[in-house]
PDB file of N, CA, C and O in Angstrom:
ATOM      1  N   UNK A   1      25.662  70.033  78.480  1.00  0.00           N
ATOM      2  CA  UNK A   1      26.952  69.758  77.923  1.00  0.00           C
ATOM      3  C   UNK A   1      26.873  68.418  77.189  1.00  0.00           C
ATOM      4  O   UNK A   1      26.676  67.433  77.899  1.00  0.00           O
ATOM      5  N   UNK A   2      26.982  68.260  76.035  1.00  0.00           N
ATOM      6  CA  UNK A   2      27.462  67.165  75.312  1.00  0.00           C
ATOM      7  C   UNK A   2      28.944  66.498  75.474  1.00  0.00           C
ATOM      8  O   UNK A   2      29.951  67.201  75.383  1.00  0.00           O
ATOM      9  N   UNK A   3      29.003  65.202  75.703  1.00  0.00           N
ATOM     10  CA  UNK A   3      30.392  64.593  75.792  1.00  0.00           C
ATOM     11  C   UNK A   3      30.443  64.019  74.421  1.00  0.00           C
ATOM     12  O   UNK A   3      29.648  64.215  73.501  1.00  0.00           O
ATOM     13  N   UNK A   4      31.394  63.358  74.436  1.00  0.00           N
ATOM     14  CA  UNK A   4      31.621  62.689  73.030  1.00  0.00           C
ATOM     15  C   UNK A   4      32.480  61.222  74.204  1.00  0.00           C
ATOM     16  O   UNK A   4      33.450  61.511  74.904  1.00  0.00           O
ATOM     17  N   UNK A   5      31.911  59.823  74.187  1.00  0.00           N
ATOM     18  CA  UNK A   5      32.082  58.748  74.589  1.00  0.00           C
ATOM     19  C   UNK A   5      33.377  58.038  74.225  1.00  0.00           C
ATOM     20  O   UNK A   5      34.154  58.208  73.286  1.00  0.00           O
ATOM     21  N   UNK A   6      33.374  57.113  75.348  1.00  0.00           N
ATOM     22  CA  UNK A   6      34.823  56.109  74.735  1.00  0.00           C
ATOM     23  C   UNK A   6      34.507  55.510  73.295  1.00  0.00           C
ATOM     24  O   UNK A   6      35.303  55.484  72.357  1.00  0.00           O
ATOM     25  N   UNK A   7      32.984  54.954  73.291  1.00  0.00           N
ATOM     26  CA  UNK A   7      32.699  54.130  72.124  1.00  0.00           C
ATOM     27  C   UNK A   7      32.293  55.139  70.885  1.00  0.00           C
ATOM     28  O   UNK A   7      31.966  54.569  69.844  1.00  0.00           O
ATOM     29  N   UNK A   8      32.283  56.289  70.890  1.00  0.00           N
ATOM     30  CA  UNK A   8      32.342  57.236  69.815  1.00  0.00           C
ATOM     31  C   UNK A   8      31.207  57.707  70.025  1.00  0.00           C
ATOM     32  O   UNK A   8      31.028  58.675  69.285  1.00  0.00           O
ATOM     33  N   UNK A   9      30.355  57.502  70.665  1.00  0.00           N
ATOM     34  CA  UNK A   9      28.378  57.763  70.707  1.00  0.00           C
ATOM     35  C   UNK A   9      28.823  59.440  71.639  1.00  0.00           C
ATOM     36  O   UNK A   9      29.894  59.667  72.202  1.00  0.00           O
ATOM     37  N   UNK A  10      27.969  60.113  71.567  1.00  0.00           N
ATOM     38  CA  UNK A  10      27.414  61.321  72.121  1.00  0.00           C
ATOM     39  C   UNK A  10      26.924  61.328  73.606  1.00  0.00           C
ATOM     40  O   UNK A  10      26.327  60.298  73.918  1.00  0.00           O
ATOM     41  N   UNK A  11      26.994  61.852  74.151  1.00  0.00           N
ATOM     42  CA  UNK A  11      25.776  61.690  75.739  1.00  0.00           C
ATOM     43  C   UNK A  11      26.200  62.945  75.991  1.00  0.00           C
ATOM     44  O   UNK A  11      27.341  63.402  76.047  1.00  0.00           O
ATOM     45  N   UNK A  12      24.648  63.680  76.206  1.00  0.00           N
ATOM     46  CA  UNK A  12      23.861  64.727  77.523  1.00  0.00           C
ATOM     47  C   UNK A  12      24.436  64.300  78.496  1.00  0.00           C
ATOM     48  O   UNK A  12      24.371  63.137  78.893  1.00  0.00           O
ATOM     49  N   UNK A  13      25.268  65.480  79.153  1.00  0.00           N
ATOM     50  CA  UNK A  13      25.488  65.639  80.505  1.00  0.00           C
ATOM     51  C   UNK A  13      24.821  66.772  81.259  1.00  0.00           C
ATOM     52  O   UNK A  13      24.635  67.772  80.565  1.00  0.00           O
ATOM     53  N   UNK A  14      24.443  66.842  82.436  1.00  0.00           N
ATOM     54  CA  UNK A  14      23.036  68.009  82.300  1.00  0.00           C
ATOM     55  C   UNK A  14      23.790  68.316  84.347  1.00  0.00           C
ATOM     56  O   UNK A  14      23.657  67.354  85.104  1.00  0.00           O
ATOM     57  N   UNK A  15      24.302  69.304  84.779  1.00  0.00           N
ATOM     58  CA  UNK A  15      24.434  69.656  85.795  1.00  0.00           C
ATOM     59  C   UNK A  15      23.528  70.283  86.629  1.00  0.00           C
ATOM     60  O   UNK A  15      23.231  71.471  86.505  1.00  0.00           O
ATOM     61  N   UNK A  16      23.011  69.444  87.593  1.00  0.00           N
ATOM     62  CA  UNK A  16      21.616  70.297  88.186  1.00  0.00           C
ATOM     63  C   UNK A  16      22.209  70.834  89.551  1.00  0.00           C
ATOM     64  O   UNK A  16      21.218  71.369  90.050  1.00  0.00           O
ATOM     65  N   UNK A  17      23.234  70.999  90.429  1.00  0.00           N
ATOM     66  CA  UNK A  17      23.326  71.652  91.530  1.00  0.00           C
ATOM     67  C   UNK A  17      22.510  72.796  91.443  1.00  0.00           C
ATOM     68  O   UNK A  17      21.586  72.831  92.257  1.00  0.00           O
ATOM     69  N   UNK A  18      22.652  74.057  90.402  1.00  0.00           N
ATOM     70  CA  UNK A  18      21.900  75.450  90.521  1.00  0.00           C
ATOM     71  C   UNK A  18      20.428  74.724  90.900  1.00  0.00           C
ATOM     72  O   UNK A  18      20.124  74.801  92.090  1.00  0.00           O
ATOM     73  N   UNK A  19      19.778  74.244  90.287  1.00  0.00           N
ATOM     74  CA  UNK A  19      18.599  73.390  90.294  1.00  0.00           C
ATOM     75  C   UNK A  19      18.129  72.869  91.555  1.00  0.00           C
ATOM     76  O   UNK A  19      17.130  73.281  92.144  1.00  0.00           O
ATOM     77  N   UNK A  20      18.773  72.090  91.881  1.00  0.00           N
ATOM     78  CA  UNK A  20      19.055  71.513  93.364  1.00  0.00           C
ATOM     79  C   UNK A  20      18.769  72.615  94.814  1.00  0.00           C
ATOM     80  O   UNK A  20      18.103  72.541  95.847  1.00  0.00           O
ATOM     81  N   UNK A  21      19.376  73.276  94.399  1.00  0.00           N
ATOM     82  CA  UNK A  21      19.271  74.483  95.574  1.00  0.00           C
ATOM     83  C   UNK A  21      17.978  74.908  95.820  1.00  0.00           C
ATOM     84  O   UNK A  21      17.276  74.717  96.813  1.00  0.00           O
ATOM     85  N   UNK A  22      17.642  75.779  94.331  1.00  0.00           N
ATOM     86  CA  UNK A  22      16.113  75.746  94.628  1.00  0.00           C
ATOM     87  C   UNK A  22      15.298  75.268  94.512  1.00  0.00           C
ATOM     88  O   UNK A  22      14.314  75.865  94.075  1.00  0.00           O
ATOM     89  N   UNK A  23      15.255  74.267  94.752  1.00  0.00           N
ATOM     90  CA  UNK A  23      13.811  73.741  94.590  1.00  0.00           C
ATOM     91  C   UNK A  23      13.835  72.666  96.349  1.00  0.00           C
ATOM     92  O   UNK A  23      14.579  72.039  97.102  1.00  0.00           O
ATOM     93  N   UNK A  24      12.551  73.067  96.164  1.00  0.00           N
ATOM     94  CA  UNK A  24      11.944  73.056  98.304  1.00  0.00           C
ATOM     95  C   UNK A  24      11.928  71.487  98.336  1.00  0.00           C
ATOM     96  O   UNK A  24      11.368  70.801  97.481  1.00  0.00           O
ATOM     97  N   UNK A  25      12.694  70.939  99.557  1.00  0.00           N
ATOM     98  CA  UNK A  25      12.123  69.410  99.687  1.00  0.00           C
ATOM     99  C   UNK A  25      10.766  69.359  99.966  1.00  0.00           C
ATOM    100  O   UNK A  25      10.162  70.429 100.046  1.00  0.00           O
ATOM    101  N   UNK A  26       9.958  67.930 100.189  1.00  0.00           N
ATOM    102  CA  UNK A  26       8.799  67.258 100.130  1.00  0.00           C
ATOM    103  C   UNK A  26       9.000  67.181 101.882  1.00  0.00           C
ATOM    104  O   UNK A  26       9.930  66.486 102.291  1.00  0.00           O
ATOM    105  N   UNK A  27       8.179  67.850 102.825  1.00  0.00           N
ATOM    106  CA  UNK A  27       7.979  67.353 104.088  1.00  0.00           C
ATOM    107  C   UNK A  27       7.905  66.589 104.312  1.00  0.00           C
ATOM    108  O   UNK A  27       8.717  66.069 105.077  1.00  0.00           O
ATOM    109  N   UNK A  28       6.742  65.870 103.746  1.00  0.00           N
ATOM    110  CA  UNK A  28       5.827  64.909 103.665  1.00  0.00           C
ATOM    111  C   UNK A  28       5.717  63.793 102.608  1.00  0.00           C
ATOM    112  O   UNK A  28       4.785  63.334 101.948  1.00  0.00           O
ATOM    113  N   UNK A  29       7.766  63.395 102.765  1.00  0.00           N
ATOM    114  CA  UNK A  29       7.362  61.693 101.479  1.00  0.00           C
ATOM    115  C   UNK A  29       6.535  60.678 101.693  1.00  0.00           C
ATOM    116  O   UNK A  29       6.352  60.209 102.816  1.00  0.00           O
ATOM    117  N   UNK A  30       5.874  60.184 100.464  1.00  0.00           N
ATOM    118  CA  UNK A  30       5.429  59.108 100.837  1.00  0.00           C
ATOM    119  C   UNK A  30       6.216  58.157 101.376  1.00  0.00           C
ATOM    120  O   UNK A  30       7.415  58.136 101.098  1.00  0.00           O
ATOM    121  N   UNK A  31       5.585  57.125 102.325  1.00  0.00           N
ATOM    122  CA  UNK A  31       6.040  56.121 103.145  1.00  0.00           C
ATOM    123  C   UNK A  31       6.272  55.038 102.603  1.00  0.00           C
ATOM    124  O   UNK A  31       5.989  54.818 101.425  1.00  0.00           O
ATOM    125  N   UNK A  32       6.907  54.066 103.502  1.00  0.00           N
ATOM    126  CA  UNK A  32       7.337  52.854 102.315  1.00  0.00           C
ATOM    127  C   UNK A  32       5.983  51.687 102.453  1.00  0.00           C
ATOM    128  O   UNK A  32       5.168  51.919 103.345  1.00  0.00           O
ATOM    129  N   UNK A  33       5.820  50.746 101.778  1.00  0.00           N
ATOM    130  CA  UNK A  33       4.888  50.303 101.262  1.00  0.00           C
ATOM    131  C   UNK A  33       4.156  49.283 102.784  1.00  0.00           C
ATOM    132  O   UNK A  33       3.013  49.209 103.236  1.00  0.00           O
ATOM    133  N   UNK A  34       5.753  48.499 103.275  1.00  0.00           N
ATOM    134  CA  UNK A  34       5.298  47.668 104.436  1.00  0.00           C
ATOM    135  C   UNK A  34       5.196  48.801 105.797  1.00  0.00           C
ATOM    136  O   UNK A  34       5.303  48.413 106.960  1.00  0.00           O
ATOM    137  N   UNK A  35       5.000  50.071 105.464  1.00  0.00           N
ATOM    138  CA  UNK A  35       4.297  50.801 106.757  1.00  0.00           C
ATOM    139  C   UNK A  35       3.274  51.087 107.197  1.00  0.00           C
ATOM    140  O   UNK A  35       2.805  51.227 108.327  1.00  0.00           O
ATOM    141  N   UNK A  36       2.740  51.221 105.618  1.00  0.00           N
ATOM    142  CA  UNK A  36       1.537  51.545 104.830  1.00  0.00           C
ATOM    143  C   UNK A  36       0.805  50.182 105.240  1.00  0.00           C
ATOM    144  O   UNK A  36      -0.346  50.196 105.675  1.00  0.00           O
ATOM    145  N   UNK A  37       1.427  49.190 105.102  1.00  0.00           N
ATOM    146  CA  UNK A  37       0.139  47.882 105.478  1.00  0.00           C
ATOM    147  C   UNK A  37       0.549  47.797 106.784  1.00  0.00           C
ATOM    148  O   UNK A  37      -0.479  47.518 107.401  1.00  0.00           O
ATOM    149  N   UNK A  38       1.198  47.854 107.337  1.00  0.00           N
ATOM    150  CA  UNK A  38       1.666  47.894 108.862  1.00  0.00           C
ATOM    151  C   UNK A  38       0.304  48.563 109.370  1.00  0.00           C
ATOM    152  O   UNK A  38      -0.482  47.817 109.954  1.00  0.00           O
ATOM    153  N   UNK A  39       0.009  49.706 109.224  1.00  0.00           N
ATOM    154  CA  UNK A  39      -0.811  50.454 109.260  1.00  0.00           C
ATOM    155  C   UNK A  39      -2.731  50.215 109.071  1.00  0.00           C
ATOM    156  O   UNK A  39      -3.671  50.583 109.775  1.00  0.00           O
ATOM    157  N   UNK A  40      -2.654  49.442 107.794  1.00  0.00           N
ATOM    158  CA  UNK A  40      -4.382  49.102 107.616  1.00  0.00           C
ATOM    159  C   UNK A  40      -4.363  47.774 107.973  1.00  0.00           C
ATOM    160  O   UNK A  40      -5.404  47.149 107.771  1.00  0.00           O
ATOM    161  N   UNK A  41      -3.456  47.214 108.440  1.00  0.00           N
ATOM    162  CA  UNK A  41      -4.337  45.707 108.578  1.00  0.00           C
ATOM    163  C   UNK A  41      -5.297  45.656 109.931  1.00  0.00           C
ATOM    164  O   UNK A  41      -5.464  46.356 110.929  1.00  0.00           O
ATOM    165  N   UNK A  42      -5.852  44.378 109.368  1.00  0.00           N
ATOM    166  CA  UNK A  42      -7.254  44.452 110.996  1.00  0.00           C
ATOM    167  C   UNK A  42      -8.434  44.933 110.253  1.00  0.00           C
ATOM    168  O   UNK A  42      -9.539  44.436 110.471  1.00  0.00           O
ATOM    169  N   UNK A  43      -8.201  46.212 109.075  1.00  0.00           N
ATOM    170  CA  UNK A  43      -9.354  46.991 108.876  1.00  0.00           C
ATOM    171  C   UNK A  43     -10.188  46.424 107.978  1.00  0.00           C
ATOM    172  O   UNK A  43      -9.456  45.861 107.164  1.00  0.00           O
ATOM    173  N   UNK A  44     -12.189  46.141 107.450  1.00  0.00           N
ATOM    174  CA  UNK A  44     -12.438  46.035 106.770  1.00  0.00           C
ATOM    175  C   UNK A  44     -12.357  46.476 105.497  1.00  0.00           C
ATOM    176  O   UNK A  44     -12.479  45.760 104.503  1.00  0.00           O
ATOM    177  N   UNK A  45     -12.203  47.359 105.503  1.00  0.00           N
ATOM    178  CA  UNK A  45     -12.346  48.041 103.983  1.00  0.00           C
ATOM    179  C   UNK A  45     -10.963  49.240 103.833  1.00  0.00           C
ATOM    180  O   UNK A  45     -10.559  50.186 104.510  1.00  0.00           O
ATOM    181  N   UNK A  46     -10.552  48.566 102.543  1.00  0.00           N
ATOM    182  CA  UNK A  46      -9.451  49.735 101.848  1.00  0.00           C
ATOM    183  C   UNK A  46      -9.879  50.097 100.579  1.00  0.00           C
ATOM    184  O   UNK A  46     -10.693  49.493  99.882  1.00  0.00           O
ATOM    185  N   UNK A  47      -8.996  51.610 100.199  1.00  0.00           N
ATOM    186  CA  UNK A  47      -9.347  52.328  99.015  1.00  0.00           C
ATOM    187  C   UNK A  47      -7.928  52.545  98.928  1.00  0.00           C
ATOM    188  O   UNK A  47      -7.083  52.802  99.786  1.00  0.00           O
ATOM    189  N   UNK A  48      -7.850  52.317  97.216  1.00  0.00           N
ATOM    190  CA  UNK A  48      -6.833  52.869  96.113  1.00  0.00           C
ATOM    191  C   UNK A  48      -6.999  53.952  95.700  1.00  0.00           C
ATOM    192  O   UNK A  48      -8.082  54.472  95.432  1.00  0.00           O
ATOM    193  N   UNK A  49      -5.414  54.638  95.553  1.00  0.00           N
ATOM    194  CA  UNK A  49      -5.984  56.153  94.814  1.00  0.00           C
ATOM    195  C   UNK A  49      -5.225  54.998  93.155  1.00  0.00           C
ATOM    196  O   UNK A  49      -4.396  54.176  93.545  1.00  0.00           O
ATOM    197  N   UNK A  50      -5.416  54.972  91.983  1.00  0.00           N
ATOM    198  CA  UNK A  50      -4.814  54.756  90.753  1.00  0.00           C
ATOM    199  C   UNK A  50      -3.277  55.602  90.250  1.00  0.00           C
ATOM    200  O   UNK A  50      -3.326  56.478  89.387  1.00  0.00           O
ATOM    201  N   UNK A  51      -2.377  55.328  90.705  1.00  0.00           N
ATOM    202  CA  UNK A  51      -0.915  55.868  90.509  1.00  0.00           C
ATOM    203  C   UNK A  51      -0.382  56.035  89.257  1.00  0.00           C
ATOM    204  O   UNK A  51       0.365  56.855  88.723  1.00  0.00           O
ATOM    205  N   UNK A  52      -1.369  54.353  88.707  1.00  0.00           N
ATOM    206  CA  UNK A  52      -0.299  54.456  87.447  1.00  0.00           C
ATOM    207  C   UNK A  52      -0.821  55.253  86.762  1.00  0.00           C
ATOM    208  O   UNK A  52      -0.025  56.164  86.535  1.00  0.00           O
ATOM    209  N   UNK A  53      -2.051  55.453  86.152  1.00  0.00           N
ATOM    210  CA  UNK A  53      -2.609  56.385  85.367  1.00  0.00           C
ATOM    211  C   UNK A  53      -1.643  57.721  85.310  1.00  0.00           C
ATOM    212  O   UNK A  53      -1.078  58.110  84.287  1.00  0.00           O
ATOM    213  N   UNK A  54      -1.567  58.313  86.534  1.00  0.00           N
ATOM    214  CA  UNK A  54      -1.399  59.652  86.934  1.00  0.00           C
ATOM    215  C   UNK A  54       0.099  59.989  86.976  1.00  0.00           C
ATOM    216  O   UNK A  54       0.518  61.146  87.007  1.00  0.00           O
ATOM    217  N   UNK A  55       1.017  58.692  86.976  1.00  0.00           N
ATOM    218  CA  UNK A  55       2.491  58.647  86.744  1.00  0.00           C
ATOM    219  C   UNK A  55       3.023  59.780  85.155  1.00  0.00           C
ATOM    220  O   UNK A  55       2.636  59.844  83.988  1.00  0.00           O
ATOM    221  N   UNK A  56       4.016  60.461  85.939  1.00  0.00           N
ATOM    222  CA  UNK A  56       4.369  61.423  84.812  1.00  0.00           C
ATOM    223  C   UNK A  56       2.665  62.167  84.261  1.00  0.00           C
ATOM    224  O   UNK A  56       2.084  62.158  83.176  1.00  0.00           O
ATOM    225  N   UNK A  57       2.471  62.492  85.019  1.00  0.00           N
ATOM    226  CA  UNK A  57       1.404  63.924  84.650  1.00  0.00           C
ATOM    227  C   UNK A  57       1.107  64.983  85.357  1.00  0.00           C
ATOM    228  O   UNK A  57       0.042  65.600  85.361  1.00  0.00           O
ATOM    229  N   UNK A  58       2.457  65.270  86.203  1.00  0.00           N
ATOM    230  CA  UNK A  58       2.230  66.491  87.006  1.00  0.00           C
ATOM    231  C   UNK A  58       2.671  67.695  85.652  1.00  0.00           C
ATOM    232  O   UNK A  58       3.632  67.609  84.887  1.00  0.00           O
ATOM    233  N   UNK A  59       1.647  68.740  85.702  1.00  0.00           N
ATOM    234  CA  UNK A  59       1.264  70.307  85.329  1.00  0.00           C
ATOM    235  C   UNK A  59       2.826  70.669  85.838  1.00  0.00           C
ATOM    236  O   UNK A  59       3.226  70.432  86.978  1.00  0.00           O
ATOM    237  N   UNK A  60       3.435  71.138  85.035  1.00  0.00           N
ATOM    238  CA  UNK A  60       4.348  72.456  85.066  1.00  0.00           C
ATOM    239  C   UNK A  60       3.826  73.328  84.540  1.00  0.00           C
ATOM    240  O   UNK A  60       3.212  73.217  83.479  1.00  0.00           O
ATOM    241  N   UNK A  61       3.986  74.475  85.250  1.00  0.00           N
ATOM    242  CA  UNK A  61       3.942  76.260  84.840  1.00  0.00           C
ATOM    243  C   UNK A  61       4.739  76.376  83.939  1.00  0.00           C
ATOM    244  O   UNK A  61       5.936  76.097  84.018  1.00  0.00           O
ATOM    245  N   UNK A  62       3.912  76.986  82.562  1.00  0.00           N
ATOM    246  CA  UNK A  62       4.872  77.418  81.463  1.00  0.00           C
ATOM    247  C   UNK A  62       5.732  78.384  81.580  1.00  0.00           C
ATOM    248  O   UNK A  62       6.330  78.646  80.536  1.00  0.00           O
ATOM    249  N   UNK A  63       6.056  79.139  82.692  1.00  0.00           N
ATOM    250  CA  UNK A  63       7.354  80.237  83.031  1.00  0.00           C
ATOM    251  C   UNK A  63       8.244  79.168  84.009  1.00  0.00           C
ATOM    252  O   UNK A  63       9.001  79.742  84.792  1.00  0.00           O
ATOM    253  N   UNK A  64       8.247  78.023  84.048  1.00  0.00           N
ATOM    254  CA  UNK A  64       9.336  76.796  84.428  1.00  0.00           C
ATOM    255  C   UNK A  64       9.313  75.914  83.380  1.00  0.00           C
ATOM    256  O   UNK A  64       9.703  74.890  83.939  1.00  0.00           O
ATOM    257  N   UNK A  65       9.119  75.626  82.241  1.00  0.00           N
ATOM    258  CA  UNK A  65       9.440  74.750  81.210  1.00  0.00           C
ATOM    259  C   UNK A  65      10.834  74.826  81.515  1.00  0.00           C
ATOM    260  O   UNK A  65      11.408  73.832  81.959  1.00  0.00           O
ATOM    261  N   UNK A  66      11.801  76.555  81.208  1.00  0.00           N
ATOM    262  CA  UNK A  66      12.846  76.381  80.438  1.00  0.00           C
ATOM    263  C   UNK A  66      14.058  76.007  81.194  1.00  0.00           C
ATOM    264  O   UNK A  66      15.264  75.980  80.950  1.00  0.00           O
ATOM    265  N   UNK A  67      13.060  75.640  82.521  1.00  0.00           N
ATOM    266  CA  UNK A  67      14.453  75.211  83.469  1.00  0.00           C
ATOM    267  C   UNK A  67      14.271  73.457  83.242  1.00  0.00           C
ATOM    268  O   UNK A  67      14.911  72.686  83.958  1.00  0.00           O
ATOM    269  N   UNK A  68      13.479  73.032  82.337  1.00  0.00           N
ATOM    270  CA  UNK A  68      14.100  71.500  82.077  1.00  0.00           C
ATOM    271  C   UNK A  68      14.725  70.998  81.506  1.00  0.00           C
ATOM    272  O   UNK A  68      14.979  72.176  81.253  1.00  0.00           O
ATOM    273  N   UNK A  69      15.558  70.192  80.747  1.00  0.00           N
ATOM    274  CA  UNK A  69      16.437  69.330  79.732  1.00  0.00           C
ATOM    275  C   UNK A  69      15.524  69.305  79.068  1.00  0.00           C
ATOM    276  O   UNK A  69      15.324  70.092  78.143  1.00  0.00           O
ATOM    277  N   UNK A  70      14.565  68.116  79.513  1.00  0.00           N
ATOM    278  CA  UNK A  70      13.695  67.579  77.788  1.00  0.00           C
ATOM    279  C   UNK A  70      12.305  67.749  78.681  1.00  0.00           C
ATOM    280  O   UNK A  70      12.168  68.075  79.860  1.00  0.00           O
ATOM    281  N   UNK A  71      11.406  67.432  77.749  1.00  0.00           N
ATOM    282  CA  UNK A  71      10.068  67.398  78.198  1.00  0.00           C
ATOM    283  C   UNK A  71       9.331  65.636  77.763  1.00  0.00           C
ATOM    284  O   UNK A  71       9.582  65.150  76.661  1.00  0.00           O
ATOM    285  N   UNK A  72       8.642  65.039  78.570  1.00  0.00           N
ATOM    286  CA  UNK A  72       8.329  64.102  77.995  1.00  0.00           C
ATOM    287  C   UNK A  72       7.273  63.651  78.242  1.00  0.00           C
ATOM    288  O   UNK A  72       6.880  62.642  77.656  1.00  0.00           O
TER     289      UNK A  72
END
């Protein structure tokens, strides 16, 4: 749905409840950061996985594109 603004500009309004429903929560969120070191300290040696690289590059199935707004 397009609005039309107080200041005259345009804005996407995009209703995701249908959306919402289906799609399965995450069992398994990641944890928050001071749990995570809560967790390794004491230890010699830690490993990074690289996040930022990999930020915004999860694979969608092209028979779910058309359930997005935009693609980016």
């Amino acid at each position: 749905m397009i609005i039309l603004k107080k200041n005259g500009k345009l804005q996407i309004c995009v209703d995701y409840h249908k959306l919402n429903v289906q799609t399965k929560t995450n069992p398994f969120p990641l944890p928050f950061l001071d749990l995570v070191l809560d967790l390794v300290v004491g230890h010699k040696m830690y490993s990074f996985m690289d996040g930022y690289s990999g930020y915004n590059q999860i694979k969608m199935a092209k028979e779910n594109k058309d359930k997005m707004t935009f693609i980016s």
